[in-house]
C-alpha positions as a Markdown table, in Angstrom:
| # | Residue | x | y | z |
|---|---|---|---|---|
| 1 | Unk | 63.8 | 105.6 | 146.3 |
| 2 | Unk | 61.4 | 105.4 | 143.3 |
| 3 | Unk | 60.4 | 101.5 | 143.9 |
| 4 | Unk | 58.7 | 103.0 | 147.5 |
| 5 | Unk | 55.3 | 104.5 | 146.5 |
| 6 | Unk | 55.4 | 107.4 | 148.6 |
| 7 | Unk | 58.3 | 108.6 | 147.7 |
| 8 | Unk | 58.1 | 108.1 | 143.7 |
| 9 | Unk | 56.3 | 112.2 | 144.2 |
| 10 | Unk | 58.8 | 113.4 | 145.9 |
| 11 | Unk | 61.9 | 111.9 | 143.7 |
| 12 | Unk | 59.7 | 112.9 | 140.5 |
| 13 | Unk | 59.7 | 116.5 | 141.7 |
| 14 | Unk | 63.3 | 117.1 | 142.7 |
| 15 | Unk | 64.8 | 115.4 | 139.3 |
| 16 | Unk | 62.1 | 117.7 | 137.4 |
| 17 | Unk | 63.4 | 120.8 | 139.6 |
| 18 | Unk | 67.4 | 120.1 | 138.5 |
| 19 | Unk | 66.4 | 119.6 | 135.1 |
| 20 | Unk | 64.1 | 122.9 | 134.9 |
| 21 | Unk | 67.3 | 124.9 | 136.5 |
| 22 | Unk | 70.1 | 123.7 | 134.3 |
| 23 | Unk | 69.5 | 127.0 | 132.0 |
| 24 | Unk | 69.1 | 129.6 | 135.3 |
| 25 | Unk | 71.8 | 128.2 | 137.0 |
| 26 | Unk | 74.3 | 128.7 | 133.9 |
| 27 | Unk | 73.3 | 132.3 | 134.1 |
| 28 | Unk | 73.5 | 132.8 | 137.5 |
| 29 | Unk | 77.2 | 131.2 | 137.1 |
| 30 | Unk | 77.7 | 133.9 | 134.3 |
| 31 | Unk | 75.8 | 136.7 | 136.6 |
| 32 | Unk | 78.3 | 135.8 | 139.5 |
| 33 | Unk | 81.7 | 135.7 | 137.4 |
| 34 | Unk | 81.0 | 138.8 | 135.5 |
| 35 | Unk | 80.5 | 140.8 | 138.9 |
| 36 | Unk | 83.3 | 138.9 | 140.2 |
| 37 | Unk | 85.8 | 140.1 | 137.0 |
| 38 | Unk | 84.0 | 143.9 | 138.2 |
| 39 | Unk | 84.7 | 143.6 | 141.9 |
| 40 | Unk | 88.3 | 142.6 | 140.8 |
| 41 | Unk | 89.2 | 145.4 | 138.4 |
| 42 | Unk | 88.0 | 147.6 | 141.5 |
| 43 | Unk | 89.2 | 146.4 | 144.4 |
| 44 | Unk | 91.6 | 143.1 | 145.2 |
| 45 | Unk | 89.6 | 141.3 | 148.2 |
| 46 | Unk | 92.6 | 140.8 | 151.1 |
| 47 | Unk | 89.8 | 139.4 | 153.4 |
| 48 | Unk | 91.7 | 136.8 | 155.7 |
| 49 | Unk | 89.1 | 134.4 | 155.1 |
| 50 | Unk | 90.3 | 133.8 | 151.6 |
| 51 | Unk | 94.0 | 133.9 | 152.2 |
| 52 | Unk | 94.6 | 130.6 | 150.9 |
| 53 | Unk | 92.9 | 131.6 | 148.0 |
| 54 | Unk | 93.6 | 133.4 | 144.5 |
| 55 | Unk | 92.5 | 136.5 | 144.8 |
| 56 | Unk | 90.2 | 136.1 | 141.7 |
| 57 | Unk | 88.5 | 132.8 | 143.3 |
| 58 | Unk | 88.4 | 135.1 | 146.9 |
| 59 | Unk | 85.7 | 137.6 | 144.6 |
| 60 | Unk | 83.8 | 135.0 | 143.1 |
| 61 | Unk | 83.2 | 133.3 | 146.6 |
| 62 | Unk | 82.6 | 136.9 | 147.6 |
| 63 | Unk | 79.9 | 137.6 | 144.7 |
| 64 | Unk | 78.4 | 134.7 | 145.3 |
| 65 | Unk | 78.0 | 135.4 | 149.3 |
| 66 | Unk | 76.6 | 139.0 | 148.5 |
| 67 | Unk | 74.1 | 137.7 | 145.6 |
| 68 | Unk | 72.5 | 135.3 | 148.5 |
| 69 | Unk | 72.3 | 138.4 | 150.7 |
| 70 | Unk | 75.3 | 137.5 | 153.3 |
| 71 | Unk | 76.8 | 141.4 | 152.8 |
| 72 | Unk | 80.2 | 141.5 | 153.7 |
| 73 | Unk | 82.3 | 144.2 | 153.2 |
| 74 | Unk | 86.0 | 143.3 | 153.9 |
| 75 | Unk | 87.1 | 145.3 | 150.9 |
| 76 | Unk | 86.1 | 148.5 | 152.7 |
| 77 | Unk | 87.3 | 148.0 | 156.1 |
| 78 | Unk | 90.9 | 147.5 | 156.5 |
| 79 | Unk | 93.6 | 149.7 | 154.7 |
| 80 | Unk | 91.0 | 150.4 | 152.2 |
| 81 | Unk | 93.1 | 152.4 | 149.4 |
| 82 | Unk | 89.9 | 153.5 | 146.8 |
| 83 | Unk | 90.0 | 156.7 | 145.8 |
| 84 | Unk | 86.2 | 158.4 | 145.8 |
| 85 | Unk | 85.9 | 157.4 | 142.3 |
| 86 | Unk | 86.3 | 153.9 | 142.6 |
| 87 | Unk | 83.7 | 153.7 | 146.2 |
| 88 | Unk | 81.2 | 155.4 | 144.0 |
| 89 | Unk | 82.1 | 152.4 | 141.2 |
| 90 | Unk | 82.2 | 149.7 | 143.8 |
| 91 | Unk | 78.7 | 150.4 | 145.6 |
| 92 | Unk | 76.8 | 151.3 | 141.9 |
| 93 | Unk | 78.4 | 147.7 | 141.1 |
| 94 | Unk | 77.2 | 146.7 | 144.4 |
| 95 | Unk | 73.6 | 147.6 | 143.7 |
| 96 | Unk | 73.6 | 146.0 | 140.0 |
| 97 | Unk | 74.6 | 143.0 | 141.9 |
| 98 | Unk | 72.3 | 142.9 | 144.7 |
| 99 | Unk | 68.9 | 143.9 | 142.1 |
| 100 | Unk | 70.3 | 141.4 | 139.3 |
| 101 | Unk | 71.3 | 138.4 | 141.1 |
| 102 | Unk | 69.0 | 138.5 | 144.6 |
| 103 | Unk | 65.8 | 140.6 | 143.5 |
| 104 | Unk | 65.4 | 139.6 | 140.0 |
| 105 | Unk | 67.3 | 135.9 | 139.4 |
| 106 | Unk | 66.6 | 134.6 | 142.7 |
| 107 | Unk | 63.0 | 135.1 | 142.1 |
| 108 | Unk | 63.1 | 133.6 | 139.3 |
| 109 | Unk | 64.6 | 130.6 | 140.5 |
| 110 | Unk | 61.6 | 130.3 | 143.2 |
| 111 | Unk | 59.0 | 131.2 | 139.7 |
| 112 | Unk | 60.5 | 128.1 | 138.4 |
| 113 | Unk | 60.9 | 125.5 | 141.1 |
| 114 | Unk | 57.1 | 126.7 | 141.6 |
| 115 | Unk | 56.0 | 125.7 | 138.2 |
| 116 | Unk | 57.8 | 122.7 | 138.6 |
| 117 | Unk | 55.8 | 121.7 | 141.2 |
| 118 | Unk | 52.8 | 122.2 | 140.2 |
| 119 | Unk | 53.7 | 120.8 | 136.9 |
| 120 | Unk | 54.2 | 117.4 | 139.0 |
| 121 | Unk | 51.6 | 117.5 | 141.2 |
């Protein structure tokens, strides 16, 4: 698509993008399975949509669901067997998550593919 003049910008920008967000996507990978280990220790997710699933991969898709803001709370609903200790662990964990990976990383991600930008234009 480069050999087309208008879209050499356009092809410049997004290769310049992935290459700026090798180093925040590794952490955001690291963000996501560290509060997925946590949200396992705590509570097993027996959602049906991850039935198929190992439990462990059912949290990571979870933690990565709730760090783009799609809040679901199967864990909670059905049969739910956490003792008061362990909702108070589960929503502080839940808070870390949510400030961590959607308030703070996500905006950094958006600070970066900004710079980017304007880097190439």
């Amino acid at each position: 698509m480069r050999i087309i003049e208008s879209f050499s910008y356009i092809v410049t920008m997004i290769t310049m993008v992935f290459n700026d967000l090798q180093v925040f996507m590794l952490f955001f990978m690291i963000l996501i399975i560290m509060f997925s280990m946590i949200f396992d220790v705590i509570a097993k997710n027996t959602a049906d949509e991850y039935r198929e699933v190992p439990y462990y991969v059912g949290n990571v898709l979870t933690t990565l669901r709730l760090s783009l803001g799609d809040f679901d709370f199967a864990v909670l609903e059905k049969e739910s067997h956490l003792t008061g200790e362990q909702h108070i662990l589960f929503w502080s964990t839940w808070v870390l998550m949510v400030i961590f990976s959607a308030l703070i990383f996500l905006n950094f991600i958006i600070a970066e593919v900004s710079n980017s930008y304007f880097m190439v234009k």
